[in-house]
N, C-alpha and C positions, 0 to 999 in steps of 0.2 A: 324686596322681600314681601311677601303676603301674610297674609293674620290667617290660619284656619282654626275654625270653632267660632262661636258663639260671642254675643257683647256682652257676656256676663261678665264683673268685673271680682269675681271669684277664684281664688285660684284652683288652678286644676291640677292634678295627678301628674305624676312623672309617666310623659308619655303622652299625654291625652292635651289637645288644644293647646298646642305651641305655636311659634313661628316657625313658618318653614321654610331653611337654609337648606341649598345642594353645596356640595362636595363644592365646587367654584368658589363660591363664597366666604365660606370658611376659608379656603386656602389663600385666598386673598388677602382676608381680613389677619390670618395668621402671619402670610410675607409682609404684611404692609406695615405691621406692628412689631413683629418681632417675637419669638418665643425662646425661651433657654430652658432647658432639662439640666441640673447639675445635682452632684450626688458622688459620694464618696464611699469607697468598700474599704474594710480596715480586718486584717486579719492578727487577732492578738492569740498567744499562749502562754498561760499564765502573768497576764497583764505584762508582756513583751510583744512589742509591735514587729510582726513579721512582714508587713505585704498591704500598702495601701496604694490603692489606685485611685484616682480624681478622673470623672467624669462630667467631660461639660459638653451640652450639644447646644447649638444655637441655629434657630430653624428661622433666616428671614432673609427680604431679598436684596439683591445688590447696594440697591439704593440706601435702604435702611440701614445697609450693615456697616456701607461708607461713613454714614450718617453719624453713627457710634463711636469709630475711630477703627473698623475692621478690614482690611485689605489686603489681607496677606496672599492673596491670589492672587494680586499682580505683580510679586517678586517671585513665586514659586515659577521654575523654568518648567514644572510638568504641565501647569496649567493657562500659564502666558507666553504665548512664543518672542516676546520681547525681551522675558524677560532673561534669556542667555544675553541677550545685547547687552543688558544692564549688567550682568554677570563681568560680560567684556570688557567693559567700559570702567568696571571698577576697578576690576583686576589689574589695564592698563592703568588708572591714575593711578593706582598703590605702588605699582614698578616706578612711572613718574617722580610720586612723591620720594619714594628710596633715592634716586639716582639724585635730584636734586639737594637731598639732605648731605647727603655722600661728596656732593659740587661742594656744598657751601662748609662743609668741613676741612677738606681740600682747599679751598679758600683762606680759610679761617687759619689753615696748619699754616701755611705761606706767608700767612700775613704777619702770624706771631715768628718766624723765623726772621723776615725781612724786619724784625723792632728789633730783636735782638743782635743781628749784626750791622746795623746802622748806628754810625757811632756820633755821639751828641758833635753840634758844631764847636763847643768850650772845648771841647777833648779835642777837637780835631787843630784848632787853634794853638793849641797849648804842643801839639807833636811838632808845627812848623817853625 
Protein backbone atom coordinates (compact mmCIF):
# COMPACT_ATOMS: atom_id res chain seq x y z
CA UNK A 1 0.00 0.00 0.00
CA UNK A 2 1.25 3.71 -0.48
CA UNK A 3 0.37 6.78 1.91
CA UNK A 4 -0.80 9.63 -0.45
CA UNK A 5 -0.83 13.15 1.07
CA UNK A 6 1.11 14.89 3.35
CA UNK A 7 3.25 14.05 6.86
CA UNK A 8 0.91 15.84 8.63
CA UNK A 9 -0.27 13.98 11.44
CA UNK A 10 -3.71 15.66 11.39
CA UNK A 11 -6.59 14.10 10.38
CA UNK A 12 -8.04 14.69 7.25
CA UNK A 13 -11.59 14.81 5.55
CA UNK A 14 -13.57 11.95 4.26
CA UNK A 15 -11.96 11.62 0.97
CA UNK A 16 -8.94 13.67 1.06
CA UNK A 17 -5.28 11.91 2.04
CA UNK A 18 -6.05 8.34 2.62
CA UNK A 19 -4.26 5.19 1.86
CA UNK A 20 -4.70 4.11 -1.31
CA UNK A 21 -6.11 0.49 -1.79
CA UNK A 22 -7.28 -0.97 -5.49
CA UNK A 23 -10.16 -3.23 -6.01
CA UNK A 24 -7.20 -6.27 -5.35
CA UNK A 25 -6.68 -5.45 -2.21
CA UNK A 26 -9.63 -5.03 -0.63
CA UNK A 27 -10.78 -8.42 -2.15
CA UNK A 28 -8.07 -10.01 -0.76
CA UNK A 29 -8.17 -8.73 2.52
CA UNK A 30 -12.07 -9.34 2.47
CA UNK A 31 -11.55 -13.52 1.17
CA UNK A 32 -8.71 -13.80 3.62
CA UNK A 33 -10.64 -12.74 6.58
CA UNK A 34 -13.99 -13.41 5.92
CA UNK A 35 -17.12 -11.16 5.73
CA UNK A 36 -20.91 -12.16 6.81
CA UNK A 37 -23.97 -9.79 5.92
CA UNK A 38 -26.95 -11.24 8.11
CA UNK A 39 -30.26 -9.71 8.64
CA UNK A 40 -33.74 -10.80 9.10
CA UNK A 41 -37.29 -9.23 7.31
CA UNK A 42 -40.26 -10.00 9.50
CA UNK A 43 -43.75 -9.25 8.26
CA UNK A 44 -46.29 -8.64 11.15
CA UNK A 45 -50.17 -7.67 11.07
CA UNK A 46 -51.58 -6.60 13.80
CA UNK A 47 -48.67 -8.04 15.98
CA UNK A 48 -49.31 -11.61 14.12
CA UNK A 49 -46.30 -12.85 12.43
CA UNK A 50 -47.03 -13.50 8.79
CA UNK A 51 -43.58 -14.08 6.84
CA UNK A 52 -39.95 -13.95 8.17
CA UNK A 53 -37.18 -14.59 6.12
CA UNK A 54 -33.33 -15.04 7.65
CA UNK A 55 -30.67 -13.80 5.43
CA UNK A 56 -27.22 -14.76 5.78
CA UNK A 57 -24.36 -14.11 3.21
CA UNK A 58 -20.81 -15.11 3.92
CA UNK A 59 -18.40 -13.66 1.55
CA UNK A 60 -14.84 -15.49 2.04
CA UNK A 61 -12.44 -17.90 0.43
CA UNK A 62 -12.20 -21.63 0.35
CA UNK A 63 -9.52 -21.70 2.67
CA UNK A 64 -10.99 -19.55 5.26
CA UNK A 65 -14.42 -20.90 5.04
CA UNK A 66 -12.91 -24.77 5.58
CA UNK A 67 -11.16 -23.04 8.44
CA UNK A 68 -14.66 -22.17 10.12
CA UNK A 69 -16.12 -25.54 9.82
CA UNK A 70 -17.97 -24.58 6.18
CA UNK A 71 -17.89 -27.18 3.37
CA UNK A 72 -21.07 -27.82 2.16
CA UNK A 73 -19.75 -27.71 -1.54
CA UNK A 74 -18.08 -30.64 -1.43
CA UNK A 75 -21.20 -32.92 -0.73
CA UNK A 76 -23.51 -30.80 -3.13
CA UNK A 77 -23.41 -33.12 -6.36
CA UNK A 78 -24.14 -29.61 -8.36
CA UNK A 79 -20.84 -28.37 -7.45
CA UNK A 80 -18.51 -31.58 -6.75
CA UNK A 81 -18.51 -34.15 -9.33
CA UNK A 82 -17.52 -36.64 -6.56
CA UNK A 83 -19.73 -35.95 -4.87
CA UNK A 84 -22.64 -38.51 -6.70
CA UNK A 85 -19.88 -41.10 -5.68
CA UNK A 86 -20.38 -40.06 -2.18
CA UNK A 87 -24.10 -40.02 -3.05
CA UNK A 88 -23.37 -43.90 -4.22
CA UNK A 89 -21.49 -44.97 -1.79
CA UNK A 90 -23.89 -44.12 0.91
CA UNK A 91 -26.76 -45.17 -0.55
CA UNK A 92 -24.99 -48.68 -1.12
CA UNK A 93 -23.88 -48.84 2.64
CA UNK A 94 -27.53 -47.94 3.82
CA UNK A 95 -28.79 -51.13 1.38
CA UNK A 96 -25.67 -52.98 3.10
CA UNK A 97 -26.52 -51.91 6.55
CA UNK A 98 -30.50 -53.04 5.94
CA UNK A 99 -29.60 -56.42 4.40
CA UNK A 100 -27.26 -57.19 7.35
CA UNK A 101 -29.67 -56.05 10.02
CA UNK A 102 -32.39 -58.28 8.25
CA UNK A 103 -29.21 -61.35 8.44
CA UNK A 104 -28.86 -61.03 11.83
CA UNK A 105 -32.55 -61.07 12.76
CA UNK A 106 -33.07 -64.09 10.64
CA UNK A 107 -30.24 -65.33 12.85
CA UNK A 108 -31.52 -64.28 15.97
CA UNK A 109 -35.39 -65.83 14.73
CA UNK A 110 -33.33 -69.37 14.36
CA UNK A 111 -31.64 -69.29 17.15
CA UNK A 112 -34.59 -68.45 19.66
CA UNK A 113 -36.63 -71.40 17.73
CA UNK A 114 -33.63 -73.90 17.89
CA UNK A 115 -33.73 -73.00 22.47
CA UNK A 116 -37.03 -73.67 22.27
CA UNK A 117 -37.34 -76.98 20.81
CA UNK A 118 -34.11 -78.36 22.27
CA UNK A 119 -35.03 -80.29 25.12
CA UNK A 120 -33.00 -80.02 28.52
CA UNK A 121 -30.74 -83.34 29.01
CA UNK A 122 -32.72 -83.97 32.69
CA UNK A 123 -35.93 -84.17 30.43
CA UNK A 124 -34.36 -86.19 28.06
CA UNK A 125 -33.07 -88.55 30.76
CA UNK A 126 -36.10 -88.79 32.61
CA UNK A 127 -38.20 -90.05 28.82
CA UNK A 128 -35.44 -93.06 28.72
Amino acid sequence: MTVVGGSSSAPQPYGGGHQSTNLGDILERVLDKGLVIAGDIQVNLLDIELLTIKLRLVVASLETAKAVGIDWWETDPWLNSKAHTNERRDRDLELENRELRERIAQLEGARRVEARTEVPAEVEDERR
